[in-house]
N, C-alpha and C positions, 0 to 999 in steps of 0.2 A: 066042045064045039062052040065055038062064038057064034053070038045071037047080036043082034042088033038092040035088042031089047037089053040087052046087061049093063047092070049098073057100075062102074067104074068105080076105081077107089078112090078117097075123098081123106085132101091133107086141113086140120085146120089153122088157125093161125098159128103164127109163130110167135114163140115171146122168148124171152133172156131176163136172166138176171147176171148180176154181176158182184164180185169179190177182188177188188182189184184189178188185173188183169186178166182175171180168168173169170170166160163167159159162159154161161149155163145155157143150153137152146132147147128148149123142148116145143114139140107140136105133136098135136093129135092127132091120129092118120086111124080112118075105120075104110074097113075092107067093104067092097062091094057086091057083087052076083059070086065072085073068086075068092079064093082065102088070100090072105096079102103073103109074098114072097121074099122083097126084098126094100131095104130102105138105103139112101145115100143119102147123109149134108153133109153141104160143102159150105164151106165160107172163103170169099172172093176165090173160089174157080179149084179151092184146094178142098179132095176129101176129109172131112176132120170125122165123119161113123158111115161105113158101108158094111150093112152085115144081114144075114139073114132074118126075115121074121114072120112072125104064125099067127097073129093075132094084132087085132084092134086095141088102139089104149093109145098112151104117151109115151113116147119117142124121147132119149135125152142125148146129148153131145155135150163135149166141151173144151174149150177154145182158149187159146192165151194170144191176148191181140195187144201187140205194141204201138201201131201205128195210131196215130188219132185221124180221124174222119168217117165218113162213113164204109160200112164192110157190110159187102151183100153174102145172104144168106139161101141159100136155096136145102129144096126137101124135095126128094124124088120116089116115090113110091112104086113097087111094081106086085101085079097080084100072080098067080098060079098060072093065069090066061095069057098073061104078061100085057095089060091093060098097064097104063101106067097114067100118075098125075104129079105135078110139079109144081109147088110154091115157092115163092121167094119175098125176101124181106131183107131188113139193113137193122145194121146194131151201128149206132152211131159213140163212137168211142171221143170224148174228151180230153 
């Protein structure tokens, strides 16, 4: 039952590294009143990891980005309650 009172899941920042083309994304997502259920990133609008998950910690994806400028980043988490929280970010490619 949802309460008003329950704590939402919570993403933290996002970072990258990089090896060429190919980009590393990890971010930290901890669960809130709920166990966490499910994660999405996407990079500019495309799924690149949608998959189930049980637990708090580091999240990783990874990306091969051709284009140079910038490419937004988004991280959607969803818990058991289906609360959900969404961050975004940009890897600015060279």
């Amino acid at each position: 039952v949802h309460k008003c009172d329950d704590t939402k899941p919570q993403i933290g920042a996002i970072s990258y590294t990089n090896s060429g083309k190919k980009y590393a994304i990890s971010v930290d997502v901890t669960a809130g009143t709920w166990g966490l259920s499910a994660i999405e990133i996407t990079v500019d609008g495309k799924s690149i990891k949608s998959s189930e998950i049980t637990s708090s910690g580091k999240q990783t994806a990874t990306v091969e980005l051709d284009t140079t400028g910038a490419h937004t980043v988004s991280v959607t988490v969803r818990d058991s309650a289906y609360y959900t929280a969404t961050s975004t970010g940009s890897i600015q490619v060279n």
